[in-house]
TIRO-2110 file (N, C-alpha, C; in Angstrom, 1 decimal):
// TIRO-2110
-44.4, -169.7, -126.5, N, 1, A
-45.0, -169.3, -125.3, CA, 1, A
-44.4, -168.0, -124.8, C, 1, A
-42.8, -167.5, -125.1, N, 2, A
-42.4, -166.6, -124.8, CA, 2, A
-43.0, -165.0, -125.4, C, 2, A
-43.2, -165.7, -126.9, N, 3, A
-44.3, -164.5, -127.5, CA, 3, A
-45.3, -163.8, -126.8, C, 3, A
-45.9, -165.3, -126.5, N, 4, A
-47.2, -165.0, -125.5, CA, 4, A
-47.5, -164.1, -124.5, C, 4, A
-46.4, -164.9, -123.3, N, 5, A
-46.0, -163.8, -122.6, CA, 5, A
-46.0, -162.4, -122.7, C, 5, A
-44.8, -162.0, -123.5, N, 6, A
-44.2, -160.5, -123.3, CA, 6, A
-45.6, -160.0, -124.2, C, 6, A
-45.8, -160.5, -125.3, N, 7, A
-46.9, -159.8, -125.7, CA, 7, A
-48.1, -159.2, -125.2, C, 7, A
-48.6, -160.5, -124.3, N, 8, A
-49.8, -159.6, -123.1, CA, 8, A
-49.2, -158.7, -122.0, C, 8, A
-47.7, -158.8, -121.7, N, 9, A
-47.6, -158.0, -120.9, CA, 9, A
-47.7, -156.6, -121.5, C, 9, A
-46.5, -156.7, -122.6, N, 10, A
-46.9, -155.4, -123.5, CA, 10, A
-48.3, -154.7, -123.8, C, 10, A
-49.2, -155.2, -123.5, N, 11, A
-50.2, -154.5, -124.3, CA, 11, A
-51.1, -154.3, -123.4, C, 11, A
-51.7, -155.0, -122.1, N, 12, A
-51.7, -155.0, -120.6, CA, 12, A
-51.7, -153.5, -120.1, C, 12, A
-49.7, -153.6, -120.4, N, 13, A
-49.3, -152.7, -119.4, CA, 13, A
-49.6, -151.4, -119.8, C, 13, A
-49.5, -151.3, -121.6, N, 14, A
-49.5, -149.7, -122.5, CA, 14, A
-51.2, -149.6, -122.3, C, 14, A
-51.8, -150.5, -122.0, N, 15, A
-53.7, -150.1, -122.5, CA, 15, A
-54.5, -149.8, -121.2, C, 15, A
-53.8, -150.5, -119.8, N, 16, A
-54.2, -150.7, -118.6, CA, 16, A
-53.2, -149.7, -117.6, C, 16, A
-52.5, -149.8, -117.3, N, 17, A
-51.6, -149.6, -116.9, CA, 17, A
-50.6, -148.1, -117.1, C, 17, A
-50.5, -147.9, -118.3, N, 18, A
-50.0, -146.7, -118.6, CA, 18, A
-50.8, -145.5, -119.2, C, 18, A
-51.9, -146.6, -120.0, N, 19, A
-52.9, -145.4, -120.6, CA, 19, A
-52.4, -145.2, -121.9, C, 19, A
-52.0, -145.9, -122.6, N, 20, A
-51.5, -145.2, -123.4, CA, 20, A
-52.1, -145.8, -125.2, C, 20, A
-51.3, -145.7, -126.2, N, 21, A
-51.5, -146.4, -127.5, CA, 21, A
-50.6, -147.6, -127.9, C, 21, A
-51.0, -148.8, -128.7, N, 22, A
-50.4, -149.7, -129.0, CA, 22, A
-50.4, -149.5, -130.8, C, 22, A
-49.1, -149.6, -131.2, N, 23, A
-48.9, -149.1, -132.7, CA, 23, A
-48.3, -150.6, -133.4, C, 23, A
-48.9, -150.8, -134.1, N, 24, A
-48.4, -152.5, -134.7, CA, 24, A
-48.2, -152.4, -136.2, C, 24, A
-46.9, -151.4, -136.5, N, 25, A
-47.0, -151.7, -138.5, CA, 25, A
-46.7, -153.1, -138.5, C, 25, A
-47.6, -153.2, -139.7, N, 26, A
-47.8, -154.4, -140.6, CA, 26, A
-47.9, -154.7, -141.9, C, 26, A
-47.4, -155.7, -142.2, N, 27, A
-47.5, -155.9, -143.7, CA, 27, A
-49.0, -155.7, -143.8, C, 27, A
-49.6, -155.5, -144.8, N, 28, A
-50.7, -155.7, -145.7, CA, 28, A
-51.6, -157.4, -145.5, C, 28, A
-51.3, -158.2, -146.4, N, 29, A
-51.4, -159.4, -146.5, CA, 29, A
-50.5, -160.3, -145.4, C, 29, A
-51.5, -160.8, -144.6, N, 30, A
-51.0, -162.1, -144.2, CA, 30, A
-50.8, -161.4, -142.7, C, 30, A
-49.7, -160.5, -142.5, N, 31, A
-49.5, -160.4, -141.2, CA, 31, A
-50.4, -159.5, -140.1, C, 31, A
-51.0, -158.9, -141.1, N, 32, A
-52.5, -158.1, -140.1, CA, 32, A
-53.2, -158.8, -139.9, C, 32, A
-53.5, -160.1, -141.0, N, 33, A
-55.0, -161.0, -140.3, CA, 33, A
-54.5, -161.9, -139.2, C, 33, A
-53.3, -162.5, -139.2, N, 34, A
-52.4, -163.2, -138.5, CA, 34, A
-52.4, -162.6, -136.8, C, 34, A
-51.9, -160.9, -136.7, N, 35, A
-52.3, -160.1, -135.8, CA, 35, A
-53.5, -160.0, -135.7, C, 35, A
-54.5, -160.0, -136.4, N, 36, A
-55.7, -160.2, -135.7, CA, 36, A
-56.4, -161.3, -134.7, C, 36, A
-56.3, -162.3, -135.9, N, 37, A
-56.6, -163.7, -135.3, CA, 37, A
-55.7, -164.0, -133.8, C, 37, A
-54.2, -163.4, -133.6, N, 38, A
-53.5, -163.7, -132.5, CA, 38, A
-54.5, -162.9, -130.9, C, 38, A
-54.7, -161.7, -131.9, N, 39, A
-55.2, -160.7, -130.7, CA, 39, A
-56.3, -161.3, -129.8, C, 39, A
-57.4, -161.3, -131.2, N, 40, A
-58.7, -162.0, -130.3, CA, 40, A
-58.6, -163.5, -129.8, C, 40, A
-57.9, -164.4, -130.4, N, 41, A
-57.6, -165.5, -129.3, CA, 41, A
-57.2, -164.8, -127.8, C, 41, A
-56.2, -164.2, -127.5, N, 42, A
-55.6, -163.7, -126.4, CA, 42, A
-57.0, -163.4, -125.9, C, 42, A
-57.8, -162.3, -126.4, N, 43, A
-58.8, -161.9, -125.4, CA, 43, A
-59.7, -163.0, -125.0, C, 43, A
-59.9, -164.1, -125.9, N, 44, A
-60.9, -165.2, -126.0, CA, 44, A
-60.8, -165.8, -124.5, C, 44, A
-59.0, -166.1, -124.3, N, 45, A
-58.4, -166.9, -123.1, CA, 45, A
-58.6, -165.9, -122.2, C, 45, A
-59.1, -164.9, -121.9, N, 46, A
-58.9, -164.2, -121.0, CA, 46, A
-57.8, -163.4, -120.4, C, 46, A
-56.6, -163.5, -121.6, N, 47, A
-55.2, -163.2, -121.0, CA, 47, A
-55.2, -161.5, -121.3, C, 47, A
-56.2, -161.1, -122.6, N, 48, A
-55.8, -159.3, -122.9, CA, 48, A
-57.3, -159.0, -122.6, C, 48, A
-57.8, -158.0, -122.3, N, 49, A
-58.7, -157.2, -122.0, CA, 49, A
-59.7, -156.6, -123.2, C, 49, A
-60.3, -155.8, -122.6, N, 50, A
-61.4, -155.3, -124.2, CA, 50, A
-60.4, -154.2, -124.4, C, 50, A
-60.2, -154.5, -126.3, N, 51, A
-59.4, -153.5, -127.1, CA, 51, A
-60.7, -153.2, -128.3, C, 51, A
-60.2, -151.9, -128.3, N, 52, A
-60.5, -151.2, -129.4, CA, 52, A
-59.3, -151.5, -130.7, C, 52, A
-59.2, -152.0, -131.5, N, 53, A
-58.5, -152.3, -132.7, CA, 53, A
-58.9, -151.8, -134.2, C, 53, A
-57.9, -151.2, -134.5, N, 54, A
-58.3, -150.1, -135.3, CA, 54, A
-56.8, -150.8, -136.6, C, 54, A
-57.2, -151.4, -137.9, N, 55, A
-56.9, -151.6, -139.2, CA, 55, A
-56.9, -150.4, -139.9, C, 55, A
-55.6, -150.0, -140.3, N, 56, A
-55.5, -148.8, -140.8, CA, 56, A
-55.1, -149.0, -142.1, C, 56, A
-55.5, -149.0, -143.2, N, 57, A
-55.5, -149.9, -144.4, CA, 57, A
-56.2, -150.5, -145.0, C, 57, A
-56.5, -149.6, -146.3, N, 58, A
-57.5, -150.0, -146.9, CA, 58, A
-57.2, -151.3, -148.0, C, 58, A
-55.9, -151.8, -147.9, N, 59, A
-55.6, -152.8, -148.9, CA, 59, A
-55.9, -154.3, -147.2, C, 59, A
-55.6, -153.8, -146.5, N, 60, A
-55.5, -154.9, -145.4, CA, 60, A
-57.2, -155.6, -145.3, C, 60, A
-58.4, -154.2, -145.7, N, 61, A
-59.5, -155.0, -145.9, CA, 61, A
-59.9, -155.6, -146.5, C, 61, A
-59.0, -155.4, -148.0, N, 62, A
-59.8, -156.1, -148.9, CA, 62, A
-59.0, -157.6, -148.8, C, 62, A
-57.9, -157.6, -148.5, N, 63, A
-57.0, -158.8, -147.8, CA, 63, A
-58.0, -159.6, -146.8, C, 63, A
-58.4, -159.3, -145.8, N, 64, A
-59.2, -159.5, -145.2, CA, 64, A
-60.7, -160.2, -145.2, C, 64, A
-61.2, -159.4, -146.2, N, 65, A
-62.3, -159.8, -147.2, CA, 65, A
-62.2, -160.8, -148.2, C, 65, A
-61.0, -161.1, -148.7, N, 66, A
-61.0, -162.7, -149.4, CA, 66, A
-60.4, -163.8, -148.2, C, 66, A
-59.9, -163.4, -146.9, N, 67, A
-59.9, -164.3, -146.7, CA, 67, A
-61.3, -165.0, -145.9, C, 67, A
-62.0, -164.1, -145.6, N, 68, A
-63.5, -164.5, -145.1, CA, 68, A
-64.2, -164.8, -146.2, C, 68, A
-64.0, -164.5, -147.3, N, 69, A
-64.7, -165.8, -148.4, CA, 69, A
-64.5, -166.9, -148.7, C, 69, A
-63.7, -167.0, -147.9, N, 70, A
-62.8, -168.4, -148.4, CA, 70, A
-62.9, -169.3, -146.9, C, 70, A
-63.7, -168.8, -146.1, N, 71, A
-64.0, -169.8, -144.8, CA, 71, A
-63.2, -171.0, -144.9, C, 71, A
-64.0, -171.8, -145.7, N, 72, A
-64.0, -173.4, -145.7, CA, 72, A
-62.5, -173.6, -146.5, C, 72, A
-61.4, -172.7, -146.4, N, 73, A
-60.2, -173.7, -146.8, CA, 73, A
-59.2, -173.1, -145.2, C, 73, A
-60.0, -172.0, -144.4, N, 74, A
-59.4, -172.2, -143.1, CA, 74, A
-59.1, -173.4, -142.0, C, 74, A
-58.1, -173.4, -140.9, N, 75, A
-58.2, -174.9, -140.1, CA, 75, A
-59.6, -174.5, -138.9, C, 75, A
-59.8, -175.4, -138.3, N, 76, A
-60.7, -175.2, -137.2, CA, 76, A
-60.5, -174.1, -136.6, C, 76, A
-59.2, -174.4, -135.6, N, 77, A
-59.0, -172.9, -134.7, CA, 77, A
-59.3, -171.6, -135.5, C, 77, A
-59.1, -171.7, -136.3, N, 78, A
-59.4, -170.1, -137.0, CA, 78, A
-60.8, -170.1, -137.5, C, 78, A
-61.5, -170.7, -137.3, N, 79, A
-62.9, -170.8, -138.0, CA, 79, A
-63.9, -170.7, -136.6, C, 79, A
-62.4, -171.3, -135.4, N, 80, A
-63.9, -171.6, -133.8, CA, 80, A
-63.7, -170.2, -133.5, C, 80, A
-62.9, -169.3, -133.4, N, 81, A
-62.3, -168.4, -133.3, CA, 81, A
-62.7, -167.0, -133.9, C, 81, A
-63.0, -167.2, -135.3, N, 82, A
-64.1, -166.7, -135.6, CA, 82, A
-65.4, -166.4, -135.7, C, 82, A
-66.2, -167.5, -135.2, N, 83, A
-67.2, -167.7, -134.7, CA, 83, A
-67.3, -167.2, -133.9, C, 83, A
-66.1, -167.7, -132.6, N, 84, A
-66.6, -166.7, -131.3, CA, 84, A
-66.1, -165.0, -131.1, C, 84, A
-65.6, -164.4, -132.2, N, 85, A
-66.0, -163.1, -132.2, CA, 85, A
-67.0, -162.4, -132.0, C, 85, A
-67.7, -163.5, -133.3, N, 86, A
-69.1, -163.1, -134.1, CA, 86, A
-70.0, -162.7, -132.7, C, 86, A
-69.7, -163.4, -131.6, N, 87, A
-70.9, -163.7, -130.4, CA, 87, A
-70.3, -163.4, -129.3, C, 87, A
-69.0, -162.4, -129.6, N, 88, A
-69.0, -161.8, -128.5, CA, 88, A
-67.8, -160.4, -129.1, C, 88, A
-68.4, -159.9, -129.7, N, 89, A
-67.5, -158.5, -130.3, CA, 89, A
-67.8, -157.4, -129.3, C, 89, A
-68.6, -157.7, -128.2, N, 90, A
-69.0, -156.5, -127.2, CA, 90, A
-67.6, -155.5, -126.6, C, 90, A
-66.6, -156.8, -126.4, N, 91, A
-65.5, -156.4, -125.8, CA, 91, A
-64.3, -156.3, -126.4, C, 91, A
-64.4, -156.6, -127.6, N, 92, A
-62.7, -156.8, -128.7, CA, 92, A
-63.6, -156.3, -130.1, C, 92, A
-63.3, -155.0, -130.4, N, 93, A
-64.5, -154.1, -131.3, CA, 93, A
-63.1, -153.8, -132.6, C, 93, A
-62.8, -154.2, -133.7, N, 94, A
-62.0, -154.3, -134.3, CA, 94, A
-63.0, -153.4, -136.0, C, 94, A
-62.5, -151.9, -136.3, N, 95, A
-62.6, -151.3, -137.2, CA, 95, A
-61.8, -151.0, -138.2, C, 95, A
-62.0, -151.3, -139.3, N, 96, A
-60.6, -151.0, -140.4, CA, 96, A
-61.2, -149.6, -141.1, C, 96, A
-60.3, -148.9, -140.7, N, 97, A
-60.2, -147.5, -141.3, CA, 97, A
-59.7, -147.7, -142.8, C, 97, A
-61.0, -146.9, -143.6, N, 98, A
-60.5, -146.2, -145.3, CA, 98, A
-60.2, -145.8, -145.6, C, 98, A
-61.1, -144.3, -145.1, N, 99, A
-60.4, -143.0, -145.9, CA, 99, A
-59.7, -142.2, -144.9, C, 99, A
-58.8, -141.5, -145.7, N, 100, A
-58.1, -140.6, -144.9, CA, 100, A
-58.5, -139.7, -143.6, C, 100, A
-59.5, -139.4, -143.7, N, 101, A
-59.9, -138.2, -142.6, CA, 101, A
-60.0, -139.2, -141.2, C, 101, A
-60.3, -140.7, -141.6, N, 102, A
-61.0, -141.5, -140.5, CA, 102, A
-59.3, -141.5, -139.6, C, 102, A
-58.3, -142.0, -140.7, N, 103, A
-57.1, -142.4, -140.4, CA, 103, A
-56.4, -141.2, -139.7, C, 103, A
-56.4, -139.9, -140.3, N, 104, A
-56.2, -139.0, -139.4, CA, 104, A
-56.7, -138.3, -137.9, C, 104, A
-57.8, -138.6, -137.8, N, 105, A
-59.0, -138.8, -136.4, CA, 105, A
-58.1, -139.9, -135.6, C, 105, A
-57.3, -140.9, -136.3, N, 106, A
-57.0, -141.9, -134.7, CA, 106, A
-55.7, -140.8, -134.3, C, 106, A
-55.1, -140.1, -135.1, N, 107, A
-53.9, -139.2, -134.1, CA, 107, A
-54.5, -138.8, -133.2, C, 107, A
-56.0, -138.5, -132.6, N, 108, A
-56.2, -137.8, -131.7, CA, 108, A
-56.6, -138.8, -130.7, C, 108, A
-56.4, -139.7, -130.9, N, 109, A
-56.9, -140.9, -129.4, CA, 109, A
-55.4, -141.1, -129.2, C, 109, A
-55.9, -140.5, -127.7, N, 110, A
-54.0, -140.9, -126.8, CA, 110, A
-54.6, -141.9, -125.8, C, 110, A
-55.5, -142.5, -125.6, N, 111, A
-55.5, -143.8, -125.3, CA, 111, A
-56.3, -145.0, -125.2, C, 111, A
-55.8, -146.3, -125.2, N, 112, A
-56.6, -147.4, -125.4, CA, 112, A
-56.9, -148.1, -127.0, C, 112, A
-56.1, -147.5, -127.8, N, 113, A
-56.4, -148.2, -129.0, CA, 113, A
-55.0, -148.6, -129.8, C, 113, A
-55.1, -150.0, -130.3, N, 114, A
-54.8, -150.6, -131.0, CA, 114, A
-54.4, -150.7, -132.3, C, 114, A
-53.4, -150.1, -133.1, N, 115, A
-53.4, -149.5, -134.6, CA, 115, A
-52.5, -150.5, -135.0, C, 115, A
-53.2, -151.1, -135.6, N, 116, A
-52.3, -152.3, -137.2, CA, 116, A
-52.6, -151.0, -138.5, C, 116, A
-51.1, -150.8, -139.1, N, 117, A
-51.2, -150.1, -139.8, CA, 117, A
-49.9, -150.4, -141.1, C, 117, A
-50.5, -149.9, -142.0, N, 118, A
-49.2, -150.2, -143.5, CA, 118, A
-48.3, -148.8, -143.4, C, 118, A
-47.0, -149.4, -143.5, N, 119, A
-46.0, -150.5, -143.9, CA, 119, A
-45.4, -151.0, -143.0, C, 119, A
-45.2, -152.0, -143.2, N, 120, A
-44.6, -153.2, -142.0, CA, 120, A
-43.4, -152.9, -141.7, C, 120, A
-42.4, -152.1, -142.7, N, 121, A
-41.4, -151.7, -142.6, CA, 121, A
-41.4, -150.2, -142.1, C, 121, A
-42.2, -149.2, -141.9, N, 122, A
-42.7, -147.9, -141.3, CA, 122, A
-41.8, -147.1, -142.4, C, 122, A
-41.6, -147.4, -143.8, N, 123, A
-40.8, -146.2, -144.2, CA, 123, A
-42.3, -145.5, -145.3, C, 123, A
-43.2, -146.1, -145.6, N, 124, A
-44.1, -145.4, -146.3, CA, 124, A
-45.7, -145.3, -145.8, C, 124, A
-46.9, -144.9, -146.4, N, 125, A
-48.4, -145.1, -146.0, CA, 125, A
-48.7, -144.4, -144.6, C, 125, A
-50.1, -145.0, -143.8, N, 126, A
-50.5, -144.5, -143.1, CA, 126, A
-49.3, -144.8, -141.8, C, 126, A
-48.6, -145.9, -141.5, N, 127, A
-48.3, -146.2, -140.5, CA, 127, A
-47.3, -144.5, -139.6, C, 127, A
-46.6, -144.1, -140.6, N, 128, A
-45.6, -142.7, -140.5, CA, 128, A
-46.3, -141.8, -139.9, C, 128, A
-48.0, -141.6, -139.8, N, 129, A
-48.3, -140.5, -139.3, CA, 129, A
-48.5, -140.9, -137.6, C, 129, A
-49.1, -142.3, -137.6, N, 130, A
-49.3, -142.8, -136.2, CA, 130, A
-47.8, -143.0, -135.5, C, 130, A
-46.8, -143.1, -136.1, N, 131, A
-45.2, -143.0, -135.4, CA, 131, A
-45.5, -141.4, -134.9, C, 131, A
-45.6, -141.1, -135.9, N, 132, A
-45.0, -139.6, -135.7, CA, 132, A
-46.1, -139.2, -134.3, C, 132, A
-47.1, -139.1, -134.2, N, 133, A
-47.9, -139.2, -133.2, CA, 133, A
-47.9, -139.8, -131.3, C, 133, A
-47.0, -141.2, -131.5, N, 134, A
-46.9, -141.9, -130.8, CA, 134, A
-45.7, -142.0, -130.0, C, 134, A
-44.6, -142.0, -131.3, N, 135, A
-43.2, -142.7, -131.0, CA, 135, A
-42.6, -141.5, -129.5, C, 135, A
-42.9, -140.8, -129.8, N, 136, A
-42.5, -139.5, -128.4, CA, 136, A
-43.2, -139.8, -127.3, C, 136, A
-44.3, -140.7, -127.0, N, 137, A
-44.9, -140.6, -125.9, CA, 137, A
-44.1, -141.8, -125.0, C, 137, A
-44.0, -141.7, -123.5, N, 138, A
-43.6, -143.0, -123.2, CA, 138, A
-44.7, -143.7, -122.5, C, 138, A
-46.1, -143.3, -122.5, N, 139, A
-47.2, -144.4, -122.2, CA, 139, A
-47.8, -145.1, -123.6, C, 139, A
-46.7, -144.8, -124.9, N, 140, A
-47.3, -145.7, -125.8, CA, 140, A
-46.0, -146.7, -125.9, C, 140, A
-46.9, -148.1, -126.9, N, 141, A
-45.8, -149.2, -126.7, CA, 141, A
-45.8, -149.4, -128.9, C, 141, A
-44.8, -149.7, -129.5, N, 142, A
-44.2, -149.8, -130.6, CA, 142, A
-44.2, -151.5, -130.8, C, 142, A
-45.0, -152.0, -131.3, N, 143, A
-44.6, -153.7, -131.9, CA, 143, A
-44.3, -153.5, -133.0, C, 143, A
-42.8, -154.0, -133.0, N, 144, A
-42.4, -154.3, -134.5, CA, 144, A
-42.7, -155.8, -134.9, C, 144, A
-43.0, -155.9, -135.9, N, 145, A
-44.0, -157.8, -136.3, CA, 145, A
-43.3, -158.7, -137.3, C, 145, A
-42.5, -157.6, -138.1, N, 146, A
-42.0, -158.6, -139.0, CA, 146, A
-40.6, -158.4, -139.1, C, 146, A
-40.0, -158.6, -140.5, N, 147, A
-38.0, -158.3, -140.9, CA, 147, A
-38.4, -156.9, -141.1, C, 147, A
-37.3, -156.1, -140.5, N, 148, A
-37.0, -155.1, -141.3, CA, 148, A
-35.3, -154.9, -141.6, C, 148, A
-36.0, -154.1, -143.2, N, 149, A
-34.4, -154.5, -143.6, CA, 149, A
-33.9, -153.3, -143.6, C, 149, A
-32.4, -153.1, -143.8, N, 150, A
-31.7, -152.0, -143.4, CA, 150, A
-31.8, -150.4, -144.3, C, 150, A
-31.8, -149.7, -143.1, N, 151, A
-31.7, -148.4, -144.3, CA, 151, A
-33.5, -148.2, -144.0, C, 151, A
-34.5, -148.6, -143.4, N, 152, A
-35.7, -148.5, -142.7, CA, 152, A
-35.9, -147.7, -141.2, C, 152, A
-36.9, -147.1, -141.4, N, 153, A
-37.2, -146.3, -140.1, CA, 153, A
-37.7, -147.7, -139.5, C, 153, A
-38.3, -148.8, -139.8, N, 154, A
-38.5, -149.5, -139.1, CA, 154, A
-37.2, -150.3, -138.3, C, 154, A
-36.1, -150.7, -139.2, N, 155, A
-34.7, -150.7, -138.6, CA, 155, A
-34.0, -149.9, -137.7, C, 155, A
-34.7, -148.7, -137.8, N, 156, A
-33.6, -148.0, -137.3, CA, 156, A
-34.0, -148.2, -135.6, C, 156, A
-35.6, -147.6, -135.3, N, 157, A
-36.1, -148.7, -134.1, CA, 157, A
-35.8, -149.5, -133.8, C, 157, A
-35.9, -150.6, -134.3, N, 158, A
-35.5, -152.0, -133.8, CA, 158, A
-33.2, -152.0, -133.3, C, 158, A
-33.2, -151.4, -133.9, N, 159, A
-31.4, -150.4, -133.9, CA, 159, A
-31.4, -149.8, -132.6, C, 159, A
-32.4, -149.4, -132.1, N, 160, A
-32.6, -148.3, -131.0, CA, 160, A
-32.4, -147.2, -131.2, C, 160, A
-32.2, -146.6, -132.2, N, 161, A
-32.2, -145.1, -132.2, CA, 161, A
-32.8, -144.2, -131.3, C, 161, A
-32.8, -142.9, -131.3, N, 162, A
-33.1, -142.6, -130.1, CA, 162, A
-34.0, -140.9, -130.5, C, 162, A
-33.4, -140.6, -131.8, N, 163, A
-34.3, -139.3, -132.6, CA, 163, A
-34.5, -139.9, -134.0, C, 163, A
-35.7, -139.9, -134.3, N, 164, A
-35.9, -139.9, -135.6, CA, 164, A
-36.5, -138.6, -136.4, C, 164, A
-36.7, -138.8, -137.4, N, 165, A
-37.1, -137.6, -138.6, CA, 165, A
-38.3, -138.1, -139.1, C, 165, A
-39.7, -137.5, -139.4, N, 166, A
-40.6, -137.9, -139.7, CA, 166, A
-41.2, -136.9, -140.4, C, 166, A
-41.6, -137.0, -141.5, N, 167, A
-42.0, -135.6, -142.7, CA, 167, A
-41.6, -134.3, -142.1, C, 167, A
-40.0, -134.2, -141.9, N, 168, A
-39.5, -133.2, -141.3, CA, 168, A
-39.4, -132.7, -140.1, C, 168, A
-39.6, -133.8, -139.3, N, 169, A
-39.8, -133.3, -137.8, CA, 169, A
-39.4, -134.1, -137.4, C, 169, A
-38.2, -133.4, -136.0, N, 170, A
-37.7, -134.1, -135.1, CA, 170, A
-38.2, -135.1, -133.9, C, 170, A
-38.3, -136.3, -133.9, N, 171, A
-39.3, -137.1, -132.8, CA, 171, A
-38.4, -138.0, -131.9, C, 171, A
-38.7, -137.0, -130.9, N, 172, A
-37.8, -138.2, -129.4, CA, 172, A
-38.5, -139.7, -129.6, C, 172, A
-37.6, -140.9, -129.8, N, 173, A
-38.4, -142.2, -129.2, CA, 173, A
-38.1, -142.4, -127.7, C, 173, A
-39.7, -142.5, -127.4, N, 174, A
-39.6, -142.5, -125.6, CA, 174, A
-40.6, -143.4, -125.8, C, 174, A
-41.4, -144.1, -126.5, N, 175, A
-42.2, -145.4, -126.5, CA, 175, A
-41.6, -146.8, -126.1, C, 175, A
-42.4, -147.1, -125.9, N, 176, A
-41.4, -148.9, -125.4, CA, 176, A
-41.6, -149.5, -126.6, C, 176, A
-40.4, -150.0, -127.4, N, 177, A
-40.2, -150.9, -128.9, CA, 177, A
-40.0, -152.5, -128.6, C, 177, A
-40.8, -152.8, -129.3, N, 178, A
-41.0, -154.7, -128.9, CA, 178, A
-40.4, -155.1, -130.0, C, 178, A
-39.8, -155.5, -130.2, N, 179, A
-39.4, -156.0, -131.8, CA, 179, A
-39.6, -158.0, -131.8, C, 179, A
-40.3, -158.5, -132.5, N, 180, A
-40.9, -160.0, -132.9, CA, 180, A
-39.5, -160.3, -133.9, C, 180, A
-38.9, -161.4, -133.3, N, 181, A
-37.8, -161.7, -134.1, CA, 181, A
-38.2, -162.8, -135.4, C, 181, A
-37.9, -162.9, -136.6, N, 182, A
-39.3, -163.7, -137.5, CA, 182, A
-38.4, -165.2, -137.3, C, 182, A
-39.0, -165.7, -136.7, N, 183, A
-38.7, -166.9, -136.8, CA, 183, A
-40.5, -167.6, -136.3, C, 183, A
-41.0, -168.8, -136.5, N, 184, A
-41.9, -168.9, -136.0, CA, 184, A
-42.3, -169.3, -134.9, C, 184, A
-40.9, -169.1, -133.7, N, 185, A
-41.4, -169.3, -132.7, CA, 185, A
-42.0, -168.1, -131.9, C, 185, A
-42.2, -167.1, -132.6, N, 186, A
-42.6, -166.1, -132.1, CA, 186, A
-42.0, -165.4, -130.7, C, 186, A
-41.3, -165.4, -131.0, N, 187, A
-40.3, -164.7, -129.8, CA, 187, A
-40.4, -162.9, -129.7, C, 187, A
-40.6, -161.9, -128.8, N, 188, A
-41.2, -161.1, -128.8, CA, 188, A
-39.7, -160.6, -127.7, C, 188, A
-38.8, -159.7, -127.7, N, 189, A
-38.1, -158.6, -126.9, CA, 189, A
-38.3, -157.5, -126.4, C, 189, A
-38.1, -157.1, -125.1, N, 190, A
-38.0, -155.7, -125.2, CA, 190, A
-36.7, -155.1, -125.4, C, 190, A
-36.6, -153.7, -126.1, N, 191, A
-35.5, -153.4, -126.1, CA, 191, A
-35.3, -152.2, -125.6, C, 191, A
-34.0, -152.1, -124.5, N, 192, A
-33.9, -150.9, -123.1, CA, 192, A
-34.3, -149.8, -124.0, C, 192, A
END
């Protein structure tokens, strides 16, 4: 429940409230559909608002795509859940970005959107360029989702660091960093 919580407040406060971007590296498999499915429940209940959600990851679709062929070995909640996307995507509009040019186009949205992006750990792929983009603003908010292990730009966030280095360039973190501790109770922090 505590997940719950901080989670809609987080994303509330960066999409409504501050105006800003929500940046969510993620693993590939498992933890982007996982983030997905979490998201649009939230909006289902009425607890988060219409997002724009933007999959940045071309392996996350095809991840994605077996698991919607495989419906029938899903449980209910994820299949009623699914369903009610289907009939009501007016307001939770979720796009998985391909190719490059599309991925580099979301640097230029400074607000209202939603980026699940690879690597869950932020040391390689597309997620580095939306840091590098984001992490300096303070109307964007940073969810970290899974472990990161040490010796990671995703570590070093969740560490609090306060300058990082990103393809050679110096980046103030002035973003608000959520870090999900992995356990499955889903516990979600902020950190000052």
């Amino acid at each position: 429940m505590k997940l719950q919580i901080e989670l809609i407040h987080a994303i509330n406060n960066t999409l409504i409230h501050k105006g800003g971007n929500i940046i969510l590296p993620a693993f590939t498999v498992g933890r982007t559909q996982d983030l997905l499915f979490l998201l649009v429940d939230l909006h289902r209940q009425g607890k988060l608002g219409p997002m724009n959600i933007y999959v940045d990851s071309p392996m996350a679709l095809a991840a994605t795509e077996i698991t919607l062929k495989h419906m029938a070995l899903l449980d209910k909640e994820t299949t009623d859940i699914m369903q009610w996307l289907k009939t009501h995507s007016q307001h939770i509009k979720i796009r998985f970005i391909q190719d490059v040019e599309e991925s580099m186009q979301l640097n230029d949205v400074k607000q209202g959107a939603v980026i699940i992006s690879a690597s869950g750990m932020c040391d390689a792929g597309r997620i580095k360029h939306h840091l590098k983009y984001n992490l300096s603003r303070p109307d964007c908010t940073i969810l970290i989702t899974g472990f990161q292990a040490a010796g990671t730009l995703g570590r070093r966030l969740v560490d609090g660091i306060k300058r990082v280095k990103i393809y050679g360039q110096e980046i103030s973190v002035k973003a608000d960093i959520y870090i999900r501790l992995v356990d499955y109770r889903h516990t979600l922090i902020k950190l000052a």
